[in-house]
C-alpha positions in Angstrom: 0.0 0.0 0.0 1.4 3.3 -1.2 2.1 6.3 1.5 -1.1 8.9 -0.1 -3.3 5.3 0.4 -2.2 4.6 3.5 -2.2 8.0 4.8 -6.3 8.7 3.6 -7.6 5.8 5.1 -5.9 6.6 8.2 -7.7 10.3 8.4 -10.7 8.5 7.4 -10.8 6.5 9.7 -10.2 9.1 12.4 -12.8 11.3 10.8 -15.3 8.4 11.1 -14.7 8.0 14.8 -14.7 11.2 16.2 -17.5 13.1 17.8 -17.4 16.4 19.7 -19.0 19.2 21.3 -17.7 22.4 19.1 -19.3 25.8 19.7 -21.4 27.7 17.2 -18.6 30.0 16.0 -14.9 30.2 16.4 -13.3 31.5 19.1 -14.0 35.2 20.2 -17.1 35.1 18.8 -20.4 35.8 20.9 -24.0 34.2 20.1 -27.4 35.6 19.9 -30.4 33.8 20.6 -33.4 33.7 18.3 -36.5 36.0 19.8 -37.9 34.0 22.5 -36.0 31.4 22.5 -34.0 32.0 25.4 -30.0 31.5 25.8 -28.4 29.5 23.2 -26.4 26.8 24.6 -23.6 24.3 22.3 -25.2 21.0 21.3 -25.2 18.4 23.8 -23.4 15.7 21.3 -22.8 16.3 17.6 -20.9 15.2 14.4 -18.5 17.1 12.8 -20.2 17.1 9.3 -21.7 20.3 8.6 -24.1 22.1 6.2 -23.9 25.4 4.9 -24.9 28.1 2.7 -25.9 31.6 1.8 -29.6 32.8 1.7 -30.5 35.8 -0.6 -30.0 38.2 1.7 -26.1 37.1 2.1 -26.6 35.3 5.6 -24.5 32.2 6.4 -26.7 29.4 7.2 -25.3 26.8 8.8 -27.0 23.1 9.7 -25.5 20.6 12.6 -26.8 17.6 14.2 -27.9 17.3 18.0 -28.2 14.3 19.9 -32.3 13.3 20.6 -31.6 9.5 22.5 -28.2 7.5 22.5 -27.9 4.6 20.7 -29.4 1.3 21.9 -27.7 -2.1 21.2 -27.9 -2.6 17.1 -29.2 0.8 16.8 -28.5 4.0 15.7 -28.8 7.3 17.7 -31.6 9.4 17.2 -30.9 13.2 16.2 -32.4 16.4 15.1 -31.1 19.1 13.0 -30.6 22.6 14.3 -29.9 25.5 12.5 -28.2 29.1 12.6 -27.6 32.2 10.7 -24.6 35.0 10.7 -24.5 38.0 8.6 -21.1 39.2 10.0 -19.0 36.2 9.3 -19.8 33.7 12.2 -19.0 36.6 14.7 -22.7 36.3 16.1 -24.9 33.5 15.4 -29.3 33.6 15.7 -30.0 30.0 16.4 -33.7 28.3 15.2 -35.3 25.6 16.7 -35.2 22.0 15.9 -36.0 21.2 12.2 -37.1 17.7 12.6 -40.4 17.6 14.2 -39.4 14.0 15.6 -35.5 13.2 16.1 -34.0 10.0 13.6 -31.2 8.9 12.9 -28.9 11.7 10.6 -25.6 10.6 8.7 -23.5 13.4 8.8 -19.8 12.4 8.8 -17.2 11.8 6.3 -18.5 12.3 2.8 -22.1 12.3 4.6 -23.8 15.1 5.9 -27.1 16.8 5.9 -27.3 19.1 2.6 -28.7 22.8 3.1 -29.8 25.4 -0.3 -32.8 27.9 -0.3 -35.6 28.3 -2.9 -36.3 31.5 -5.1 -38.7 32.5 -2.5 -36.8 32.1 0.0 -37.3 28.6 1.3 -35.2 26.4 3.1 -34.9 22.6 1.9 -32.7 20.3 4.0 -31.8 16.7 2.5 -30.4 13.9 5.1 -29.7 10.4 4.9 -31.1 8.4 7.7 -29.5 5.2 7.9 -31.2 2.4 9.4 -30.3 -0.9 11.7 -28.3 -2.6 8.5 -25.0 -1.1 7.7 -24.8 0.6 5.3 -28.3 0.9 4.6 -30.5 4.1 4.6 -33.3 6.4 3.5 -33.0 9.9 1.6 -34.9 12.2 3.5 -36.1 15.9 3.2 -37.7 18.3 5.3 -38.8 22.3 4.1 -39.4 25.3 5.6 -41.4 27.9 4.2 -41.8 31.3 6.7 -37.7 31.4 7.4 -37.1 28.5 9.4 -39.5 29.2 12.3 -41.7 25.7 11.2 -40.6 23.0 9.2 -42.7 20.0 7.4 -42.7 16.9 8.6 -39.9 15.0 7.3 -40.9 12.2 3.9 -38.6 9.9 2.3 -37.2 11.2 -1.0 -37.0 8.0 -3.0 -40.1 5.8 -3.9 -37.6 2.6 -3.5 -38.4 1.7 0.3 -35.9 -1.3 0.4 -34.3 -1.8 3.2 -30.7 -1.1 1.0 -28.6 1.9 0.7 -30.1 5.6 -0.3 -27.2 7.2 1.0 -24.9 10.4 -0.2 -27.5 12.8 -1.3 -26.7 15.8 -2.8 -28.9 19.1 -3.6 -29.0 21.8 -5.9 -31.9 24.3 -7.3 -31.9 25.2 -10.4 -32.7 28.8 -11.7 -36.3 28.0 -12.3 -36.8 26.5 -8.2 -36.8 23.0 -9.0 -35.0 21.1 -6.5 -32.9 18.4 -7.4 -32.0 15.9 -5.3 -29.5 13.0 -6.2 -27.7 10.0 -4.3 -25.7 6.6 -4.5 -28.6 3.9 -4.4 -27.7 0.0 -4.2 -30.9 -1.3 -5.5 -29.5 -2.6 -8.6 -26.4 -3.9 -7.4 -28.8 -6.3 -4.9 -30.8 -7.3 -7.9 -28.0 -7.8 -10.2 -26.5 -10.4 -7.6 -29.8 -12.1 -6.4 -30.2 -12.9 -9.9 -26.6 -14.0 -10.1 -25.3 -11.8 -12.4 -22.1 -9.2 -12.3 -22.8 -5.5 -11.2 -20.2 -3.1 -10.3 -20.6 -1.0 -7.2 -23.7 0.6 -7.2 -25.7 3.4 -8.8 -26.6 7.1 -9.2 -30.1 8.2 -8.8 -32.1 11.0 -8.6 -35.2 12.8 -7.8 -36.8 16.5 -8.9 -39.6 18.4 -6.9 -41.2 21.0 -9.3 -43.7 22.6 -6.6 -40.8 23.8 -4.4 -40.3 21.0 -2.0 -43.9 20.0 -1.8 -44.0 16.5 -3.1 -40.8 14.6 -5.6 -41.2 13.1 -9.0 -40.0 9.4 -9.7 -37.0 8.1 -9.1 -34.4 8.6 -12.0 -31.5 6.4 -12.5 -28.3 9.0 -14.1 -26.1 5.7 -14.2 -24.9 2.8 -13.3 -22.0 1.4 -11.7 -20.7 4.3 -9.5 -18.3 4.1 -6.6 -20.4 2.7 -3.6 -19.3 6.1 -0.7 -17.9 9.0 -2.9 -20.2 11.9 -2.8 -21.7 13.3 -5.9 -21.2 16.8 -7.0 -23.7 19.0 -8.3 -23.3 22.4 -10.4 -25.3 24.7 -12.4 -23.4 25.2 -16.1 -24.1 28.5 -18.2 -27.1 27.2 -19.2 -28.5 27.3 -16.1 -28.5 23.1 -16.7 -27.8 21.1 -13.2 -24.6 18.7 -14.1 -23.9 16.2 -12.0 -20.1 14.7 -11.6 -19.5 11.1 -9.8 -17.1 8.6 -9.2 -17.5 5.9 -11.7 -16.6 2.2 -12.1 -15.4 1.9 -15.7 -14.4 -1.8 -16.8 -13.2 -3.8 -15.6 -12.2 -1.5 -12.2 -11.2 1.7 -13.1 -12.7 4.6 -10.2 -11.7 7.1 -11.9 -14.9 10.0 -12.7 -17.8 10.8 -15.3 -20.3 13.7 -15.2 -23.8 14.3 -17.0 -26.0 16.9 -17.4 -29.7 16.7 -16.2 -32.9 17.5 -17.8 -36.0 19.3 -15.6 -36.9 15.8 -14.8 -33.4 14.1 -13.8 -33.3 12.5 -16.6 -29.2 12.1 -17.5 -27.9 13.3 -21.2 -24.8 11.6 -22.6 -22.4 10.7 -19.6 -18.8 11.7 -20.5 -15.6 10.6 -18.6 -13.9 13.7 -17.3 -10.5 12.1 -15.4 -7.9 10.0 -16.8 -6.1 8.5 -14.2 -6.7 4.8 -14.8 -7.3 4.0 -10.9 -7.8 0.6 -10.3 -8.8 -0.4 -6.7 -11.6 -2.7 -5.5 -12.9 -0.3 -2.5 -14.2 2.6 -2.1 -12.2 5.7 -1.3 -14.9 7.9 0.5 -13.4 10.8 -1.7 -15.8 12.3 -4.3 -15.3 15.0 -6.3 -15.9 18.8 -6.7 -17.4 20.6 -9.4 -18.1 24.3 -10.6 -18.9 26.6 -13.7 -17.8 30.3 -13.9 -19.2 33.3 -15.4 -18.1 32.2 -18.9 -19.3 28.8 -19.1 -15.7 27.1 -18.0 -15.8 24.2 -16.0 -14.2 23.9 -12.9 -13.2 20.7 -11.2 -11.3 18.7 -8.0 -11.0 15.0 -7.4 -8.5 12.6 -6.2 -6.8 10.0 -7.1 -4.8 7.3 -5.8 -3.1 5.7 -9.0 0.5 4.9 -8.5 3.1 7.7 -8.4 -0.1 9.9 -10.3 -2.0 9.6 -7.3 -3.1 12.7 -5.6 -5.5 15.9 -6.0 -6.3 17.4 -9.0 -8.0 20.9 -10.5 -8.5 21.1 -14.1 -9.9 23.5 -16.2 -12.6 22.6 -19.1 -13.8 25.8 -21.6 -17.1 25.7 -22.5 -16.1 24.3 -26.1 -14.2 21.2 -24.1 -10.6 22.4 -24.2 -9.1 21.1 -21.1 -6.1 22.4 -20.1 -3.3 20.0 -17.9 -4.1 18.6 -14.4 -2.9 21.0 -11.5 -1.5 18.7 -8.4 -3.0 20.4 -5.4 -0.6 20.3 -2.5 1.4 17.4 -1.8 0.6 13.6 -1.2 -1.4 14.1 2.0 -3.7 16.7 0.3 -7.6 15.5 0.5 -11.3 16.5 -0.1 -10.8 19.4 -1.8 -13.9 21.9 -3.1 -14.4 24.7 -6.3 -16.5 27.4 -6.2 -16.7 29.8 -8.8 -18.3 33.4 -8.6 -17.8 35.1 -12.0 -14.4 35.1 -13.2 -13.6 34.0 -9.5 -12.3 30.7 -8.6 -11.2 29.3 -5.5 -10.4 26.0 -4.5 -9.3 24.2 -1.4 -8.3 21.8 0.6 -7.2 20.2 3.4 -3.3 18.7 4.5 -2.6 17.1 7.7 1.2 17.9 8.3 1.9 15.4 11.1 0.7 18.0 13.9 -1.9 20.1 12.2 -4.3 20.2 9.8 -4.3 23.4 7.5 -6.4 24.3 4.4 -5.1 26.0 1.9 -7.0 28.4 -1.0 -6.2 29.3 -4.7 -7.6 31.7 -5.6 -7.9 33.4 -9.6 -9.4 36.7 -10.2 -9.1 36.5 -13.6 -10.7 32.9 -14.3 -8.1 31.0 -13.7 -4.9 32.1 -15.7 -2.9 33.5 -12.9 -3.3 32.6 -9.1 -2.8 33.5 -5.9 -2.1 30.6 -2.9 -2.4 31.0 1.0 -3.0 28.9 3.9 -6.6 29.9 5.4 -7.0 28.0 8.2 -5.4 25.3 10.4 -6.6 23.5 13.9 -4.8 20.4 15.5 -7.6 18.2 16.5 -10.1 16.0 14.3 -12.1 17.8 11.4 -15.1 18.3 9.0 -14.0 18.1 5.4 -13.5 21.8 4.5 -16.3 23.8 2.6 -16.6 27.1 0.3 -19.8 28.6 0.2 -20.9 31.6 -1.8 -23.0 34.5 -2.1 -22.9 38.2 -1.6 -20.0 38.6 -3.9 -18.1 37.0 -1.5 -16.2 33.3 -1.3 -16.5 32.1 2.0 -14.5 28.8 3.8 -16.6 27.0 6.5 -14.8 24.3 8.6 -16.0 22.3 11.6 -13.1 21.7 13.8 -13.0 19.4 17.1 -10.2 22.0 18.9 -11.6 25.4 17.7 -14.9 25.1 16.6 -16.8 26.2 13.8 -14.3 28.6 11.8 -15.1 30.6 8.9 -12.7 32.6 7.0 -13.3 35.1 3.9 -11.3 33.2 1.2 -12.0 35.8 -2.1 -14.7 38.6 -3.0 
């Protein structure tokens, strides 16, 4: 086993484990309360894996998991979902009550989480994976709010498959016409494939569209077969306004290496189109999907990593909109992992996360000019265990948002 293989499924594995009691905001920060609802006090147990996002008015929303009841034997613990708003950076936070209306079990570690976006009218859709007693094995579930967060709906299971197999990694995006697009790594196939004795190769993406802003969900869509089983999917709106969706895939006979498709209003996937080249050929699953943004011109934008040989590592490329890609950027150095895009105009930023022995830091590129000259810093860094990183935008501002163990929840202006 090479060192870069070694070395991610050692911080996985850490990542997995670990559970802590961070604050709302980073230190020196103070925290507001919500009108009425009285002080605001840390979770009592939470995961590390975090939501976040921007509303329309520029607000950082953030979305964390609190623990309802402990785990009994062969169970999993029971949570709810709180959330909180900043608009000065995380230096005050207004807190909202629970959004569940009864606790469940919540994923939210790893490549896992609960996903957070808003609606043209200013709604708030959360997405969740609630795994049940079978490893491995879960539901896609969805809850909305429609007066800012002070109710949510009661919580209904995305997918019309109600197998107890896995619905797990969702993903969320809304498109510029509110449709809400929801999409996840579904094993349905792969159990059907074997029962009747045939081949299948890890499992498959699916997806789901509401068209009456989070009311009810269409049909489940299948975008493709024969994706990696626990690599999150990445969604992005191109220049068209188009969702695109971007996955690990399984090409034959073993190759993880990633594909991408654009979606029609239903979820229905176009031409699927290989977009890395690495020829990595492992039977497992890395937990390391990729990242995946357009810019003001119509450029694509994207991260992933690879552990191939002595090509193994983290990657940004740059795609124009007529498919010129230019040459594979290494970001950082072997123990570089889970990085993100995001794009704001001619804006890009990217980053990740390297654990240097002691410390883990993330570092930004940034390009002001869409990506022909950059700029590279170190943002952040914190010593104990860690969400993946995140960059969220809005306002005209790019935005890093990292759940730390030892410091909290930190965020940090990255570009604007």
């Amino acid at each position: 086993m090479d060192n870069s293989r070694r070395d991610m499924l050692a911080t996985l594995a850490a990542l997995a484990a670990c559970a802590a009691l961070p604050a709302w905001a980073h230190d020196g920060a103070s925290h507001t309360a919500a009108a009425g609802s009285g002080a605001v006090r840390a979770p009592s147990r939470v995961s590390l894996g975090t939501a976040a996002a921007v509303d329309a008015e520029g607000r950082l929303w953030v979305a964390q998991l609190e623990e309802a009841a402990p785990a009994a034997p062969g169970r999993p613990a029971r949570f709810n979902i709180v959330l909180a708003w900043s608009a000065d950076d995380g230096q005050k936070w207004t807190t909202l009550g629970p959004a569940l209306r009864v606790p469940e079990p919540v994923e939210a570690n790893g490549e896992g989480r609960p996903k957070l976006a808003f609606g043209p009218g200013g709604q708030i859709y959360l997405a969740f994976t609630s795994p049940l007693d079978k490893p491995h094995t879960g539901h896609i579930r969805f809850v909305r709010s429609i007066d800012g967060g002070r109710t949510f709906s009661a919580a209904v299971t995305v997918q019309r498959d109600l197998a107890g197999t896995g619905h797990r990694f969702d993903s969320i995006m809304v498109d510029r016409e509110g449709r809400v697009f929801i999409a996840w790594i579904d094993k349905r196939d792969g159990d059907a494939a074997r029962a009747g004795k045939r081949a299948y190769r890890g499992a498959a993406v699916y997806c789901a569209v509401s068209t009456d802003n989070g009311a009810s969900f269409g049909a489940d869509v299948k975008i493709a077969d024969h994706c990696c089983e626990c690599c999150r999917i990445a969604l992005s709106l191109n220049a068209q306004g188009q969702v695109v969706a971007m996955w690990r895939h399984i090409f034959e006979p073993n190759v993880r290496d990633h594909a991408m498709a654009v979606l029609s209003p239903t979820g229905k996937a176009g031409a699927i189109a290989r977009v890395s080249f690495d020829d990595w050929r492992i039977d497992a699953c890395p937990h390391h999907g990729p990242a995946l943004a357009y810019d003001g011109a119509g450029a694509r934008h994207q991260v992933w990593f690879s552990g191939a040989a002595e090509r193994g590592g983290l990657f940004y490329v740059a795609v124009s909109p007529d498919g010129l890609s230019g040459e594979p950027v290494r970001l950082g150095g072997r123990r570089a992992e889970h990085g993100e895009v995001l794009a704001a105009g001619r804006t890009i930023a990217v980053a990740w996360e390297e654990f240097d022995g002691k410390t883990s830091i993330v570092t930004a590129r940034i390009s002001h000019d869409g990506g022909t000259t950059w700029e590279q810093r170190s943002v952040a860094a914190s010593g104990g265990a860690s969400d993946h990183p995140h960059l969220v935008g809005g306002a005209g501002a790019i935005r890093l948002v990292w759940r730390t163990q030892d410091d909290g929840l930190i965020v940090r202006g990255v570009a604007s």
